[in-house]
N, C-alpha and C positions, 0 to 999 in steps of 0.2 A: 506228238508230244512225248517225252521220255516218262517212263515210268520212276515212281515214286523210287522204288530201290534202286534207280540208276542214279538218282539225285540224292538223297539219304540215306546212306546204309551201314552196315559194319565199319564200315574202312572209314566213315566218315567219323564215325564216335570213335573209334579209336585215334584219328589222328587227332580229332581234341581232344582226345586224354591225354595224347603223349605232350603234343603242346603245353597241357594246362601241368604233367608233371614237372614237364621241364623247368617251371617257374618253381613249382611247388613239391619237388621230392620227396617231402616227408609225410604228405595230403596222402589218404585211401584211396578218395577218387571211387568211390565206391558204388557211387547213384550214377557214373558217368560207365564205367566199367561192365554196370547191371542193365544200362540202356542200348548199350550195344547186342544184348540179347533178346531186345524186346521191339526191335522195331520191324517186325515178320506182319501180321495184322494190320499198321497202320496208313493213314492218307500220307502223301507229303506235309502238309500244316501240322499233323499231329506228328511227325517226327520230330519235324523243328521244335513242337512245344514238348515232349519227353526231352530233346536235348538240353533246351535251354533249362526244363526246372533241373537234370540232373547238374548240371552246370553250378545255380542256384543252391543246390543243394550240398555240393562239392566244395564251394570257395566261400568261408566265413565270411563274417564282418561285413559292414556297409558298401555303399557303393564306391568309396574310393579306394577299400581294398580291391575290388573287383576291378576297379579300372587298371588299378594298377597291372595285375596277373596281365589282365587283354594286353595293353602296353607290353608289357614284357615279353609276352609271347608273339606279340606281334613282330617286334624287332630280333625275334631271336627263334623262332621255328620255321623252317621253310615251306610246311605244309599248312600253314596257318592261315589258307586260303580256299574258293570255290564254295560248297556247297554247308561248310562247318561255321561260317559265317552268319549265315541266317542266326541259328540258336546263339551267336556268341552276343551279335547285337541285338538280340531281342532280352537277350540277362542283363545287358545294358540299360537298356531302356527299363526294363522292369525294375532293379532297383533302384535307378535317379527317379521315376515319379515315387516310390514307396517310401522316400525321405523326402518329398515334398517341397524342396529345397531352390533354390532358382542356380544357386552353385552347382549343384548337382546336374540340374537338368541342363544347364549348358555346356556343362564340359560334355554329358553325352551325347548332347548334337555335336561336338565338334569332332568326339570319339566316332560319331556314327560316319562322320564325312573321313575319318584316317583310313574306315574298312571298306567304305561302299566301293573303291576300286578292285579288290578282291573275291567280289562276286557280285551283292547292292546291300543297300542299308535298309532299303525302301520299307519292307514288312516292319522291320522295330521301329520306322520314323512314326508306322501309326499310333504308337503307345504314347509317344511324347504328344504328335498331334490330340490326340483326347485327353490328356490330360490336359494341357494348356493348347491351346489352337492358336493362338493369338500373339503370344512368346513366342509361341515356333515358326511361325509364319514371318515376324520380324529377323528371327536370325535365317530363314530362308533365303530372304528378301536380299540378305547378301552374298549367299550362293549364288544365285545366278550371274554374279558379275566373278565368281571363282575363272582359274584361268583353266582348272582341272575339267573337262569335258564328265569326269565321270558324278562329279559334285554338280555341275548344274544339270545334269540328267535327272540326279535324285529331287534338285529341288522341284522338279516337274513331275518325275514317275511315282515317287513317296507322298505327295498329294494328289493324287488319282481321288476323286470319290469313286472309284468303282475296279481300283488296283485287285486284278487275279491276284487268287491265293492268299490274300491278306485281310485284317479287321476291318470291316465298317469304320469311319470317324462321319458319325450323324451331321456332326457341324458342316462338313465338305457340301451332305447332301442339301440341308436345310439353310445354308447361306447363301443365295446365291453370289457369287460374283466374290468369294472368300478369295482366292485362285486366281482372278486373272490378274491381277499385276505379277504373279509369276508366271504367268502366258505371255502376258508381253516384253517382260524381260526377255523373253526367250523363243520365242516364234521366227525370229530373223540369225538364230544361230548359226554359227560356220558349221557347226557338228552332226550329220546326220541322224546322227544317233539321237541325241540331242532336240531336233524337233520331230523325230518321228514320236518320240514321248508326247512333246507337245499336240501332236497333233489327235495323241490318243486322249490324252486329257482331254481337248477340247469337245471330242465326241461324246465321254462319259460327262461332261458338263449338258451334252444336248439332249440325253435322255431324260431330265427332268426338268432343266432351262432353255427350250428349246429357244427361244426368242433372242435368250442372253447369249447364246451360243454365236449364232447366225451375226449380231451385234458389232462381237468382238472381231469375226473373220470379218467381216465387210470392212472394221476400221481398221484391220491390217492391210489389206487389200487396197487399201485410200495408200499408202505407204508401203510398198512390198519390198521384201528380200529378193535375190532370185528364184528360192525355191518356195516361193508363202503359199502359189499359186496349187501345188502338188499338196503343202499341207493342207490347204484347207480344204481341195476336197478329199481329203483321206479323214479329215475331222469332221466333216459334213456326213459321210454314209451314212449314217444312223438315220440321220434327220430326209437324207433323199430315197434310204426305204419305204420309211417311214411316210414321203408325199409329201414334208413339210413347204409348203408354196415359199418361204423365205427364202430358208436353204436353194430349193430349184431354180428360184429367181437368180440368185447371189452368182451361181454356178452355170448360168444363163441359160436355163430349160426354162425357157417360158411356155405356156400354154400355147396349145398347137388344135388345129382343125384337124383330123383323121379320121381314118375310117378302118379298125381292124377288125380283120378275118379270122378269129381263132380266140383261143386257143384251140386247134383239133389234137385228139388225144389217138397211139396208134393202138389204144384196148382201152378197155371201160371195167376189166376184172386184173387185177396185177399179183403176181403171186408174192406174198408176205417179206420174200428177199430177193424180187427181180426190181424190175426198171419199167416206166414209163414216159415215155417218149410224146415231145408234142410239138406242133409247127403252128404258127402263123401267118400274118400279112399283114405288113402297117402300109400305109396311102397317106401322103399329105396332099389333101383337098385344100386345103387354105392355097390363099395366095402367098406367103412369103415363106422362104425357107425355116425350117423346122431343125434346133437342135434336141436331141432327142434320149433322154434317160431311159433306157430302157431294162426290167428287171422281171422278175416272175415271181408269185406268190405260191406255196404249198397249204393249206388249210387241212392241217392234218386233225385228226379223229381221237379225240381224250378219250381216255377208259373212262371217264364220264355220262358220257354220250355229248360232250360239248366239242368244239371245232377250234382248236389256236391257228393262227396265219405265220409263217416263218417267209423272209421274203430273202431272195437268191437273187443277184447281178447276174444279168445278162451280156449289157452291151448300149455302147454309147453311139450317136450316129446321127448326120444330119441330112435330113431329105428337102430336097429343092420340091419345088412344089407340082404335084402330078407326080414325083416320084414314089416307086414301092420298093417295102424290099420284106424278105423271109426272115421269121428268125426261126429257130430248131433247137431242143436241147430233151436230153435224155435224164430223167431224174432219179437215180439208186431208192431203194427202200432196205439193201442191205444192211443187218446191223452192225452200231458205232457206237463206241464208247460213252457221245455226247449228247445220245439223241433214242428216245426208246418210243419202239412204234405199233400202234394199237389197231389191229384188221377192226376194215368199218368204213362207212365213207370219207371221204378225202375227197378235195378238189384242187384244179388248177387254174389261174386266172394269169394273166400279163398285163402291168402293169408300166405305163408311160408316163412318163413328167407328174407320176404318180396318181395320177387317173387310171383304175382296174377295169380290165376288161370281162364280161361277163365270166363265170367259173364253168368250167368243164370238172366235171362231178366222174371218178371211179371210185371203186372198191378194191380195198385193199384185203383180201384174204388173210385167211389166220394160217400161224404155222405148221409146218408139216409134223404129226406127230412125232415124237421120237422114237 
C-alpha cells in the first residue's frame, strides 16, 4: 500500500491551489498555500481533512459559490484530478449539509458523481450519507442504472458500512438490509470493477448480518450472471473464516467425516522475527466425497495476557472418500505495518468447513536487544 506522501503531498496542495487560482486570481489562497507546508506529520485522512478545511477556508460564500469555483476548475484545469479530489469533494459535501438545504444537497450528489471519475467520490459520499441516509440512498438508487461504470461503482463503494479510510455512517451498520437494493442493482454488472465493489460490500454487510448476508447471495444465485458465482465467494470470506455453516453450506462445504493429523509444528520456540512452519493430514473417513475449505488459525498473544485468533486461507479441495492429503505452510512473525506482535504464547490450529483442529501451542520470543 502506498504511503501517505505518495498519495497527498506538496504537489498535491499546490496543484489545488493553482486550480482553485485559476478561477479565483484575485483569492490569497492563503490556508491552501500554508497547508502545503504542513502536511510532513500527518495520516492520509488527515491530509484530505487540512486540505479540504484550507479549501473551506480559501473560497467565501455558501455552497453555490463553491460549487461554482469546483465547476470552473473542473472544466478548465488539467490537473484537477487524482489524489486533490478527495478534499475538493469532501468541501462539497461539507458545505451542502451545513445549509441544510435539499437544493444544496443534490446538486452535490450530482457534483460528487461529475468527480468520482477523476479519482472517487466515495469518502465525501459519507457526509451526505449521515446527514440524510434516506435522500441519498434514493438518488443512489439511480446510479446504479448510470451508464458511467465509475458512477455505479460509487453507488456500491460510497455505501460500504466498513469503506477503508473513510467516516463511519452508523445507519449502514444498524440497518440492516439499508444497501441491498443497491447490491442488487448491481451484482450482475458487465463491469468488473463494478462487482468486485459489490462483492466487498456484501462482506462488510456479513460482518455484522451475517444471516442477511448469506440471504441475499443465495437469492442471486437462484438467478446468476456469469460472474455471481466468483462474487459471492469473494463476499462470503469473512463469513467462511469465520465457520459461518450458511455461508459454507451456500458455497457447498458441507460437513464432512475426517480425521486430522496435525497441526505438527517444526519448533515450539520461534524467534520474535522468524517463521514457523507446520504440516498436516486430512483423511476423509466418510463415505461420500468431501468438498473441503480449508484455512489455518494464528491465536496470537495480546500484551494483555489475552489470545485474539486471526484466520489465514490455505486451500480449497475435494477428497473422495479414503482419500488423504498434506497441507504445509510457513507463517512469518516478521514485522508489518498492520500487525504488532507480542513474545508469549501463540498457537496454531487448522481449520475445515470451519471445524478447528486441536491448537499446537509455541512461543514467541521477545526481541533482540538493540
Amino acid at each position: 500500500m502506498p504511503f501517505a506522501d505518495e498519495l497527498i503531498n506538496g504537489y498535491t496542495a499546490q496543484s489545488l491551489t493553482r486550480a482553485i487560482h485559476a478561477v479565483l486570481p484575485g483569492a490569497e489562497l492563503a490556508s491552501l498555500r500554508a497547508a502545503a507546508q504542513q502536511l510532513g506529520p500527518l495520516r492520509l485522512r488527515e491530509r484530505a481533512d487540512l486540505l479540504t478545511n484550507a479549501l473551506l477556508a480559501d473560497v467565501p460564500g455558501g455552497y453555490a459559490e463553491l460549487a461554482r469555483v469546483v465547476r470552473a476548475a473542473q472544466d478548465g484545469a488539467p490537473v484537477f484530478r487524482g489524489w486533490l479530489i478527495w478534499p475538493v469533494t469532501s468541501a462539497i459535501a461539507t458545505k451542502a449539509v451545513a445549509e441544510h438545504g435539499d437544493d444544496a444537497f443534490d446538486d452535490a450528489m450530482e457534483l460528487l458523481t461529475d468527480l468520482t471519475g477523476r479519482l472517487t467520490s466515495e469518502f465525501a459520499l459519507r457526509t451526505l450519507l449521515r446527514h440524510d441516509l434516506d435522500r441519498a440512498l434514493g438518488i443512489i438508487a439511480q446510479w446504479t442504472r448510470s451508464p458511467d461504470p465509475d458512477v455505479r461503482r460509487l453507488a456500491s463503494e460510497g455505501t460500504r458500512p466498513y469503506l477503508p479510510w473513510s467516516i463511519r455512517v452508523p445507519e449502514l451498520i444498524t440497518r440492516p438490509g439499508a444497501t441491498v437494493a443497491v447490491l442488487d442493482a448491481l451484482y450482475g454488472d458487465e463491469s468488473e470493477y463494478v462487482r468486485r465493489s459489490v462483492a466487498n460490500h456484501l462482506n462488510d454487510v456479513s460482518r455484522d448480518h451475517a444471516d442477511l448476508a448469506v440471504t441475499t447471495a443465495r437469492r442471486w444465485l437462484t438467478a446468476p450472471a456469469p460472474a455471481t458465482g466468483r462474487l459471492v465467494r469473494h463476499g462470503m470470506r469473512t463469513l467462511v473464516k469465520r465457520g459461518h455453516p450458511g455461508a459454507l453450506d451456500l458455497l457447498g462445504f458441507a460437513p464432512a467425516t475426517l480425521e486430522i493429523d496435525g497441526p505438527v509444528l517444526d519448533r515450539t520456540t520461534v524467534p520474535f522475527d522468524g517463521n514457523v512452519r507446520f504440516t498436516a493430514t486430512i483423511r476423509n473417513v466418510g463415505a461420500a466425497k468431501a468438498r473441503l475449505a480449508i484455512d489455518y488459525v494464528v491465536h496470537h498473544h495480546r500484551a494483555n495476557g489475552s489470545q485474539t485468533a486471526k484466520t489465514f486461507k490455505l486451500t480449497t479441495r475435494t477428497l473422495a472418500p479414503g482419500e488423504t492429503m498434506g497441507v504445509s505452510r510457513e507463517h512469518s512473525f516478521r514485522p508489518i505495518t498492520t500487525r504488532r506482535y507480542h513474545p508469549g504464547p501463540h498457537a496454531v490450529a487448522l481449520q475445515v468447513n470451519g471445524v478447528a483442529s486441536a491448537p499446537a501451542v509455541f512461543e514467541l520470543e521477545s526481541p533482540a536487544p538493540q
